[in-house]
Structure formats: structure tokens, C-alpha cells
Wavefront OBJ file of the C-alpha trace (Angstrom):
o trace
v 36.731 199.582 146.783
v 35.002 202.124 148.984
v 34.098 204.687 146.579
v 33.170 201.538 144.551
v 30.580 200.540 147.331
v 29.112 203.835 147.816
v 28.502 204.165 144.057
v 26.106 201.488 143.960
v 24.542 202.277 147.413
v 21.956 204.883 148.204
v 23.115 205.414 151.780
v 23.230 208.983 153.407
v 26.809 210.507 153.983
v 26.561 209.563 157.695
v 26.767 205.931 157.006
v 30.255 206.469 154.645
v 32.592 205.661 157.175
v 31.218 202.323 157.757
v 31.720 201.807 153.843
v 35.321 202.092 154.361
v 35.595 200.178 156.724
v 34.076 197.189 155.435
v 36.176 197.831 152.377
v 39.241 197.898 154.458
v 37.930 194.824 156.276
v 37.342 193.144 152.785
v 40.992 193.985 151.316
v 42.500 192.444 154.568
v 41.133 189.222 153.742
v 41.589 188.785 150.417
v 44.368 186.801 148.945
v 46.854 188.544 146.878
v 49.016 186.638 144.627
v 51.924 188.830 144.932
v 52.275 187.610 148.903
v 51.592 183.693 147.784
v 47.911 183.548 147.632
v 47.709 184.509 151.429
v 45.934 187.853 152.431
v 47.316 190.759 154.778
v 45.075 189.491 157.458
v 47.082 186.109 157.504
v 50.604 187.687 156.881
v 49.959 189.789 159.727
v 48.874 187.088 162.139
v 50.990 184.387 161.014
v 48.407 181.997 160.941
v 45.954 180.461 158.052
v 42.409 181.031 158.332
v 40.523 177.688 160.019
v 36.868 178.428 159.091
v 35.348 179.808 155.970
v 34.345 183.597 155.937
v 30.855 184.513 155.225
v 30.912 187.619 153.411
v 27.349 188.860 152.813
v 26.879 191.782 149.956
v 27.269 195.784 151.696
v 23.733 196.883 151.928
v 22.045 193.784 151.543
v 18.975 192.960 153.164
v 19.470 190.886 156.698
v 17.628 189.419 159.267
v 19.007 189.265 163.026
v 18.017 187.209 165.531
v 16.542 189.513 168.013
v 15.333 186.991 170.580
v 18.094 187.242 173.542
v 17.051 191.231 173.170
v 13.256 191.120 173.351
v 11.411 191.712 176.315
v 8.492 189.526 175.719
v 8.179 186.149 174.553
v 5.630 187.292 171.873
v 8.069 190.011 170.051
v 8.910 189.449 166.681
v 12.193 187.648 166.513
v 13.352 189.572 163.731
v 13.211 192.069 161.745
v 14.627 193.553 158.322
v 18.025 195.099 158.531
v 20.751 196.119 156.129
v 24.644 195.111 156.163
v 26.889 198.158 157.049
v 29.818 196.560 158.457
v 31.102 192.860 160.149
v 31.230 192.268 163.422
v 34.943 192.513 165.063
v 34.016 189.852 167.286
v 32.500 187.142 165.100
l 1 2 3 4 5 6 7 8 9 10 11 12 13 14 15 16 17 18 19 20 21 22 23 24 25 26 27 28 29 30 31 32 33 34 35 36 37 38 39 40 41 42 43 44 45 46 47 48 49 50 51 52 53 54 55 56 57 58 59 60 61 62 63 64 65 66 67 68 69 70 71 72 73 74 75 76 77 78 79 80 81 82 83 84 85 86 87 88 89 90
């Protein structure tokens, strides 16, 4: 799935890593039906996933909300980004 993601990205070799790991992050949450249509992420865990997981497209454009960072109320309040990897924490 990595090398599948880097093949149709144009990113420079320092930015690899985070392809595996949001392919490693992917695979962890799909379901497998070998383990009952559950993923590794809930066999691990023991519990069923309670909201619905936006995945947005590797290298896709994004826009973040930049307001709780910017120093002045007149700052733009975003700007244009690209998807590397998911946040652990969300």
C-alpha cells in the first residue's frame, strides 16, 4: 500500500516515511474478512469503532483552520495544505 501511495505521488524522499505510515494507519483500520469483518485496530482494542472515520485521499489538497494559531485577527484563517499523515490524537 505504501509503495502504492508513493507511485502516484510526486513527493520528495523526505516525506516517504510519512507514506508508510499512513499506509500502516490505513491497514489497521480496515476490515478483513478473514478476522469477521473487524479490522486489527478493533481486534487489538477489543472494542468496535463508535464514530465514522474520515479518511481523506494521501496528498490531497486541505485546508486547516489556522485561527487559534494566528497572531492577528486579520490573518488569513487558512491556507492550502496537503495530507501526509492523520492525526494520533483525533
Amino acid at each position: 500500500m505504501g509503495l502504492a501511495l508513493l507511485a502516484h505521488s510526486n513527493l520528495p524522499q523526505p516525506y516517504w516515511e510519512d507514506t508508510f505510515l499512513i499506509a500502516t494507519y490505513l491497514i489497521n483500520r480496515l476490515p478483513f474478512k478473514v478476522i469477521n469483518n473487524e479490522s486489527p485496530f478493533e481486534m487489538t482494542y477489543n472494542k468496535k469503532k463508535t464514530q465514522l472515520f474520515v479518511l481523506s485521499v494521501f496528498e490531497c489538497a486541505c485546508w486547516p483552520n489556522l485561527r487559534p494559531y494566528n497572531k492577528h485577527k486579520i490573518d488569513f484563517r487558512s491556507k492550502i495544505c496537503i495530507v501526509l499523515r492523520y492525526s494520533l490524537s483525533h
